[in-house]
GUSELO-465657 format. One record per residue (C-alpha): residue number from 1; x negated, y negated, z. Coordinates in pm, whole numbers, plus 50000, padded with zeros to 5 digits. Layout:
<pts>
num  x  y  z
NUM  X  Y  Z
...
</pts>
This chain:
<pts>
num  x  y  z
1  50000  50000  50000
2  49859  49653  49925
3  50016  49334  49899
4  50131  49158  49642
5  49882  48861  49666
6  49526  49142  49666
7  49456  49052  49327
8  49106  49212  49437
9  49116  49591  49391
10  48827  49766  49217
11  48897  49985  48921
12  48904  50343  49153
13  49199  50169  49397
14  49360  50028  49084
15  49394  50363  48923
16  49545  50500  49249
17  49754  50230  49287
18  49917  50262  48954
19  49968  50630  49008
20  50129  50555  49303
21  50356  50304  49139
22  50455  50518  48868
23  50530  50816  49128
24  50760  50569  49297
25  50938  50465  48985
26  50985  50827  48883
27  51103  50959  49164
28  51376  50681  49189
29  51200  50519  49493
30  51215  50127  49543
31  50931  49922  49503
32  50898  49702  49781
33  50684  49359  49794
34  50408  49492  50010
35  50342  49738  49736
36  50121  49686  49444
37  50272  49651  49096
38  50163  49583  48733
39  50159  49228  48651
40  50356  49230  48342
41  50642  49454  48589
42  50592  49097  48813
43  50615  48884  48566
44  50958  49073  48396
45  51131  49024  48754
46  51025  48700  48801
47  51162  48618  48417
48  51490  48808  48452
49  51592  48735  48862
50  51502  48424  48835
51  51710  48399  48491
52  51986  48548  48675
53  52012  48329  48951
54  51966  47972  48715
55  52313  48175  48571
56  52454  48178  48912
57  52350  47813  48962
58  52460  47684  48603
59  52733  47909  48630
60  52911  47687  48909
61  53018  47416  48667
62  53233  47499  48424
63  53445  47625  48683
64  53381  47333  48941
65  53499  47109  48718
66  53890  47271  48767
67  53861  47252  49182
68  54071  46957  49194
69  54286  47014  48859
70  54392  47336  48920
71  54773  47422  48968
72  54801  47457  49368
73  54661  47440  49680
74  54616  47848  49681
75  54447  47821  49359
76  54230  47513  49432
77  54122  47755  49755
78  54074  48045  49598
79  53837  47860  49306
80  53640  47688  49589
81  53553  48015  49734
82  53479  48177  49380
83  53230  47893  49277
84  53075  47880  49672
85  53020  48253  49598
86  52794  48183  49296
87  52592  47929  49456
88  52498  48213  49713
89  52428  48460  49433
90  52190  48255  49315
91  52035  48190  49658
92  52007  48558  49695
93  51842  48617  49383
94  51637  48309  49425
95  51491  48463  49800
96  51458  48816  49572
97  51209  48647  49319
98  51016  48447  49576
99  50916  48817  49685
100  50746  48827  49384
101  50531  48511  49466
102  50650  48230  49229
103  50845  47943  49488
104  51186  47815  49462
105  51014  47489  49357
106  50831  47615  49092
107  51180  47816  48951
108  51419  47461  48993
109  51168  47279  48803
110  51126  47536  48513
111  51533  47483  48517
112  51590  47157  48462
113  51293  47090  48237
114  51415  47359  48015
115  51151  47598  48015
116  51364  47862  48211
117  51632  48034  48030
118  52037  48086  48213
119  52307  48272  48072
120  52410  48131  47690
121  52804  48177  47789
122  52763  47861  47975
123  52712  47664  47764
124  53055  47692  47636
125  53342  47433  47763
126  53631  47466  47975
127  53943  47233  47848
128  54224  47445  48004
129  54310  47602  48322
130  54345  47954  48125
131  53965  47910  48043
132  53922  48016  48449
133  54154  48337  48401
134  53902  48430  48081
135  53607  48373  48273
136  53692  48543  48546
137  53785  48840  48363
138  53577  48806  48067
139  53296  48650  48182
140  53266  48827  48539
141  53402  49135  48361
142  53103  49153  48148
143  52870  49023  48460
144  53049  49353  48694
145  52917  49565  48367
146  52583  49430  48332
147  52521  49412  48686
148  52645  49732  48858
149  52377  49947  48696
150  52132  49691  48879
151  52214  49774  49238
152  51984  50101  49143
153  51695  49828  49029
154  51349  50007  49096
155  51279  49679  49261
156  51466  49673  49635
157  51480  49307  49680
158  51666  49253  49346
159  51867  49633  49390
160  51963  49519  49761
161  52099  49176  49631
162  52297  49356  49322
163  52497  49540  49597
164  52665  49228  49753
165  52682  49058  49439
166  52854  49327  49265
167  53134  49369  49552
168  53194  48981  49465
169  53244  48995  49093
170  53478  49232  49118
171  53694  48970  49300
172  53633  48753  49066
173  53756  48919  48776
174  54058  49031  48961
175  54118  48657  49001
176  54055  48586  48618
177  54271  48864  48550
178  54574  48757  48783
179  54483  48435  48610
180  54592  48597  48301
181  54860  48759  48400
182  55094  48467  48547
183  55026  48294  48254
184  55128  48585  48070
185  55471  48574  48254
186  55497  48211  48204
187  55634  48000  47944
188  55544  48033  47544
189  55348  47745  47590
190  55130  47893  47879
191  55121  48251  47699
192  54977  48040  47442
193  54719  47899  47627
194  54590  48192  47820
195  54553  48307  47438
196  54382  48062  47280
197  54081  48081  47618
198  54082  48484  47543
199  53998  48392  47190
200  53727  48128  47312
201  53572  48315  47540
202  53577  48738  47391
203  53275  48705  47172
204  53053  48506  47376
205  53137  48766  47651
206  53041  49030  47432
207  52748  48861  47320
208  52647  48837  47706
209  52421  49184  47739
210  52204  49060  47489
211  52120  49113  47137
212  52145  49442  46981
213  51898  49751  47114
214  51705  49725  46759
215  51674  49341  46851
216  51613  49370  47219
217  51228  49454  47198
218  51203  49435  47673
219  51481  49667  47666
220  51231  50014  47619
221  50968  49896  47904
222  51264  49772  48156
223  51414  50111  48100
224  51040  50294  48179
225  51050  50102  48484
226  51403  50171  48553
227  51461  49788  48633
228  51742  49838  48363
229  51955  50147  48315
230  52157  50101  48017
231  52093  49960  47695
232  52244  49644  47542
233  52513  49821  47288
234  52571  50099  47553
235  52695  49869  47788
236  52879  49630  47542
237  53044  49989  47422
238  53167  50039  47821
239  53297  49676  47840
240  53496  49635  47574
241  53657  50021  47658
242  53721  49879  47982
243  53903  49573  47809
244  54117  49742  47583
245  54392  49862  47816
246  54370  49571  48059
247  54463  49361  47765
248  54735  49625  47653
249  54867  49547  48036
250  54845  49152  47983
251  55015  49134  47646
252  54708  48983  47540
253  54519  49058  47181
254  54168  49104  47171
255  54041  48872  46868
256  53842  49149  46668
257  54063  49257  46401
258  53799  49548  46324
259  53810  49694  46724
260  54023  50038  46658
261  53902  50372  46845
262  53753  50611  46666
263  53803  50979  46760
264  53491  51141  46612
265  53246  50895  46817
266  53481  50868  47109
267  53459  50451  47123
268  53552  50185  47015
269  53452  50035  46673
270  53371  49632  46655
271  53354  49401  46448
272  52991  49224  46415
273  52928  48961  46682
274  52769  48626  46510
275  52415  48672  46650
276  52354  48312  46469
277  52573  48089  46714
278  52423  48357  46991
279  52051  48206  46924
280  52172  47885  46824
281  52294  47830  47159
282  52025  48030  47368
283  51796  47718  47187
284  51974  47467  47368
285  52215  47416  47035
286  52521  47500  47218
287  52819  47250  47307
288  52725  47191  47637
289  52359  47262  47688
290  52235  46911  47743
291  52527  46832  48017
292  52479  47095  48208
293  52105  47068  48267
294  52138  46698  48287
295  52445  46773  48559
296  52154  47023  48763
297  51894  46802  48707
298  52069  46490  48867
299  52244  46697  49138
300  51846  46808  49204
301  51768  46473  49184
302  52028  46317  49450
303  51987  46620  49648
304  51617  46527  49722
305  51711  46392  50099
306  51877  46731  50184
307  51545  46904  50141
308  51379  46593  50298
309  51583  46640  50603
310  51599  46985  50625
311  51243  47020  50591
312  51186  46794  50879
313  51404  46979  51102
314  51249  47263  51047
315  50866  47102  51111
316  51061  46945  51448
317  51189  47273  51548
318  50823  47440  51485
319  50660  47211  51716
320  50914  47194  51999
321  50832  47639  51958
322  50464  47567  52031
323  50538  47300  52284
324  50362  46974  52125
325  50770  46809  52149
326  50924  46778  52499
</pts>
């Protein structure tokens, strides 16, 4: 066992080290932070928990911006808690990837000076309340998906994190889908609208585990590390079967006018997602890219005298421990 900071191993303790490593990852045991690792296996964590959890963050505005619009009191509760819960999945995932030894400093600024990537889906608007029924069951749909098979991560920081995470996404899309569903026993006019956000928002959910496996070219070493279970199109294939009878219950009609199942394969065929608007946006083309880092980077900005304060409290409370403040 070393730690994660002994970058000074000679070649012999290397070798056993990685044999160790790979023992650990084969036999489906965690790899904990005291124990040495690959770099490039660092650096992949660091890249995709820290990617997760600038989703989390990011992820809180398209749906804070409907706290005070939406339809009643129970709702404007219920979507407080929902978008508190995000800002905690991304401080749990933030604490994961400090494990790895890159600060939470050093991950906000790669944020909002664009260097570090968040989820693409956000990027997309929200102009009615039906857009938070789609996201919650789209969008946290495709997140419960994605994210279940990551609650057996080799890493335990970001496995242990998955756990809690997972158990709250499932809320969430329950709450998208009930979403759905009153709107779906509403008027024409609100069937219409809970529509027209399923049509917004099906592709870019899709579009959400990535591109596909012959374009995903970290998808073969994650899977060697078991970091990632599943491939992109494998679980795209398990979302949308999970989709099809939920919208069968909701009235609602998937917008792929090629999605029919196929009895010799046993899924679902789909039509082709547009991979161009997917990159497009992932380059900071999308409709809302430059709002919502310039909405992070100003809440960062104004949120400066938080840190300020907590950070003396805590150098107060230090001293007072070792007695140098009556």
């Amino acid at each position: 066992m070393t730690s994660p900071a002994d970058l000074t191993l000679v070649e012999g303790d290397v070798s056993d080290a990685e044999r160790r490593f790979d023992e650990l990852v084969e036999n489906e045991q965690r790899i904990e932070p005291r124990d040495w690792m690959p770099d490039a296996y660092r650096k992949t964590l660091i890249r995709q928990i820290s990617q997760h959890a600038h989703s989390e963050i990011i992820g809180m505005q398209p749906e804070g911006n409907w706290i005070t619009r939406a339809p009643s009191l129970k709702r404007k509760a219920i979507l407080m808690a929902k978008v508190q819960d995000e800002a905690g999945h991304g401080l749990y995932l933030y604490s994961a990837a400090q494990t790895l030894g890159i600060s939470r400093d050093e991950m906000m600024r790669q944020l909002i000076d664009g260097k570090a990537k968040y989820s693409s889906i956000f990027n997309y608007p929200t102009p009615t309340w039906a857009d938070m029924g789609a996201i919650g069951w789209l969008v946290d749909g495709a997140a419960i998906v994605n994210q279940v098979p990551l609650c057996r991560a080799s890493y335990g920081p970001y496995g242990r994190a998955m756990v809690r995470i997972c158990k709250e996404e499932s809320f969430h899309q329950r709450q998208g889908f009930e979403i759905l569903l009153s709107l779906m026993q509403g008027t024409e006019e609100q069937r219409e609208m809970a529509q027209d956000a399923v049509n917004r928002w099906y592709w870019p959910s899709l579009a959400m585990f990535g591109p596909p496996d012959d374009q995903s070219p970290n998808s073969a070493q994650s899977m060697k590390w078991k970091i990632k279970r599943f491939s992109n199109d494998a679980l795209r294939q398990r979302f949308v079967g999970m989709l099809v009878p939920q919208a069968e219950i909701l009235g609602i009609t998937l917008p792929d006018p090629d999605l029919k199942w196929n009895d010799e394969t046993q899924r679902y065929d789909m039509g082709e997602i547009d991979w161009d608007e997917f990159f497009e946006v992932l380059k900071g083309n999308g409709p809302c890219n430059a709002e919502r880092l310039e909405r992070r980077r100003t809440a960062h900005e104004e949120g400066a005298w938080v840190r300020e304060a907590a950070a003396a409290y805590a150098r107060k409370q230090a001293a007072r421990a070792d007695g140098q403040v009556a």
